[in-house]
Every structure is written in structure tokens, then in C-alpha cells.
C-alpha positions as CSV (number, residue, x, y, z in Angstrom):
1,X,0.0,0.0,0.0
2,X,1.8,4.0,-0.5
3,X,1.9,6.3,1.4
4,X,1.8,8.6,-1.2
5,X,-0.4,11.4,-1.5
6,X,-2.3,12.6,-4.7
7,X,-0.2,16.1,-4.4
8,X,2.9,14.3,-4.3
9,X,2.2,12.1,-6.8
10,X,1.5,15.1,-9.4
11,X,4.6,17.0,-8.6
12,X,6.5,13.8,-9.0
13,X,5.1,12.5,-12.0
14,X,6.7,15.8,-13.6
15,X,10.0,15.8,-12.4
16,X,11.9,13.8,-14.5
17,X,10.8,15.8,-18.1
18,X,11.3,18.9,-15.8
19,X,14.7,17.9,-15.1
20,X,15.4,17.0,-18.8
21,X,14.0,20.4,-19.6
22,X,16.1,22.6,-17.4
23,X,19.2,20.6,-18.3
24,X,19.0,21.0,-21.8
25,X,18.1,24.7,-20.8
26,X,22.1,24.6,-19.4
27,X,23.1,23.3,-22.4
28,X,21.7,25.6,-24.5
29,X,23.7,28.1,-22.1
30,X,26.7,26.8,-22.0
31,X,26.9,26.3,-26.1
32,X,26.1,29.7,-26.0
33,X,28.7,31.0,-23.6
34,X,31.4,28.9,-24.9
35,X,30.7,30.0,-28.2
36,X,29.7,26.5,-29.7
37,X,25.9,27.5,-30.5
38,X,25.4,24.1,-32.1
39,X,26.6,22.3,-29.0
40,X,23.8,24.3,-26.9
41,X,21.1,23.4,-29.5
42,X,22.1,19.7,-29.7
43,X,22.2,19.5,-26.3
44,X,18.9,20.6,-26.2
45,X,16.7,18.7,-28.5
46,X,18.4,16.2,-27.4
47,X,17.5,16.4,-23.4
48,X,13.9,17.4,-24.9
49,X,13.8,14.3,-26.7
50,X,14.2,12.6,-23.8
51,X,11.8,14.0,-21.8
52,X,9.6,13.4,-24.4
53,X,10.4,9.7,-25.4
54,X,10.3,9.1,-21.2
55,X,6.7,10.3,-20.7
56,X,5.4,8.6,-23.6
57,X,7.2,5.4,-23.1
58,X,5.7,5.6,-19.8
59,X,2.6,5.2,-21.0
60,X,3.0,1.3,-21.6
61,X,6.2,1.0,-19.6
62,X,5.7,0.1,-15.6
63,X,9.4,0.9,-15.1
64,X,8.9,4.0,-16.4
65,X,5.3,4.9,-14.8
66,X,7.0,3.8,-11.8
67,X,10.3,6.4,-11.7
68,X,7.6,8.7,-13.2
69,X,5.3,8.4,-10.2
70,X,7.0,7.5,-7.2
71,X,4.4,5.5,-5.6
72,X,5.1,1.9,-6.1
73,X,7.5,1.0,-3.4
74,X,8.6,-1.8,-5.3
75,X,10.0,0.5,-8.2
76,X,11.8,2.8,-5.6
77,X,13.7,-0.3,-4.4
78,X,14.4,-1.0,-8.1
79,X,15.8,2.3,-8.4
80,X,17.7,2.6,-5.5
81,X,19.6,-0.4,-6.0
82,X,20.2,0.8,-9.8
83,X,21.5,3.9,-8.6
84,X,23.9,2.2,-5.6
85,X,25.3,0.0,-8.5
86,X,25.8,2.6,-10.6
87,X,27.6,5.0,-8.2
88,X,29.9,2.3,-7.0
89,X,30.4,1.4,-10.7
90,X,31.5,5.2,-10.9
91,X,33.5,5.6,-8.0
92,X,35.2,2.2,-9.6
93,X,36.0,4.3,-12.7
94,X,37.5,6.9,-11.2
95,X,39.8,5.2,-8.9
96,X,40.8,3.4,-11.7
97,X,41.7,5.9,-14.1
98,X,43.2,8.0,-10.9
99,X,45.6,5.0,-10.6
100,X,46.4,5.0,-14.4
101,X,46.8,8.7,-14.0
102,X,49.9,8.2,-11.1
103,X,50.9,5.2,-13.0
104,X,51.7,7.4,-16.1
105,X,53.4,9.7,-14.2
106,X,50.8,12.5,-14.1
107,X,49.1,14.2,-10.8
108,X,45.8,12.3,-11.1
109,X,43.6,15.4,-11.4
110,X,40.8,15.9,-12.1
111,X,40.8,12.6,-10.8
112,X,41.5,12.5,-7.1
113,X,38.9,15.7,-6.8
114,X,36.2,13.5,-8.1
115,X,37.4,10.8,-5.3
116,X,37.3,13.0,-2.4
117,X,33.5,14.7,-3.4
118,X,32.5,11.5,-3.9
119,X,34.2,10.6,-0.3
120,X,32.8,13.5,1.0
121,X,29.7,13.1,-0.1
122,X,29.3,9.6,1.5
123,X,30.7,10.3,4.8
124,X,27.8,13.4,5.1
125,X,25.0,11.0,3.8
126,X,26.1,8.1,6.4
127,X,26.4,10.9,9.4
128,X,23.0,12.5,8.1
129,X,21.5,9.4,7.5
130,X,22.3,7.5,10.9
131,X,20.8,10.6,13.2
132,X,17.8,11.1,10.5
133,X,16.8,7.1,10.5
């Protein structure tokens, strides 16, 4: 059964396009400040698109309804265990490539900054989450 009001269940069910929206909006920014218009409008329609393709494949899709919707429990499990995997998969990547960095004889940057905000971040999230739960 969720917990889940109708309210939340509306702003929700908008988030992810909204987020494809304003990030193709800082594309579209960043093309034009770095001078590469074409980057900018790429980036767009292409984050567009994907809002797009996501709400209507959501449509038939439960996966999608579901990270659409946030109310089926069962999805959100899904999904955080996707997105554990794919942060440790990550945080893989970039210790490996900071060792291949120090191997070749370089500094390791940007490297090692990506290591420690990703250290960071965890130690805050465990310290947050033990006195929250």
C-alpha cells in the first residue's frame, strides 16, 4: 500500500521531463557561452527528446510509470539499487583511471577531486543518515 499522496504524486510524475527540460536549458547556455551555438542546440533537443520519449514510453512501460510516479515502493527499491550500482560502478571508474593517471606519471587530477566529493559526499550521507533514521 503507498503512502503517497495525490499532491505528491502530481509534482512527481513531472520531475523527471522537468529535469530534462532545465538541463537541456544549461546546455543551450553553456553552447552559447562557450561560443559552440550548435553544442547548446544539440544539447537541447536532445535532453527534450528525452523527456519526451520518457513520458510517452511511460505510457505502456511500468518501469517507467514507476520512476515517473514514485508510488510503487517496489519501483523505488528498483531504483535505488540501480542507482547504488551505478555509483559504486562510478566511484570504480575513477579510482581506476586516478591509478592509471599516477601510474603514467601525471598528478591524477581531475581525478582525485572527483574521489574525495564523492568521499565526502558519503561520509555526510552516512552521518546524516544515521541521526535522521
Amino acid at each position: 500500500m503507498s503512502t503517497h499522496d495525490k499532491a505528491t504524486s502530481v509534482t512527481t510524475r513531472w520531475a523527471v521531463p522537468g529535469v530534462a527540460v532545465l538541463g537541456g536549458l544549461a546546455y543551450l547556455v553553456a553552447g552559447v557561452l562557450g561560443d559552440d551555438l550548435s553544442f547548446g542546440i544539440i544539447g537541447l533537443a536532445s535532453m527534450l527528446g528525452v523527456g519526451v520519449v520518457f513520458v510517452v514510453v511511460s505510457r505502456w512501460s511500468e518501469t517507467a510509470a514507476g520512476l515517473r510516479d514514485r508510488t510503487d515502493e517496489r519501483i523505488n527499491q528498483i531504483d535505488r539499487s540501480a542507482s547504488l550500482f551505478a555509483g559504486m560502478t562510478v566511484l570504480l571508474a575513477v579510482l581506476a583511471m586516478f591509478v592509471v593517471e599516477i601510474a603514467q606519471g601525471k598528478d591524477g587530477s581531475p581525478y582525485y577531486q572527483l574521489g574525495a566529493v564523492g568521499g565526502v559526499t558519503y561520509l555526510f550521507a552516512l552521518v546524516w543518515l544515521r541521526f535522521r533514521r
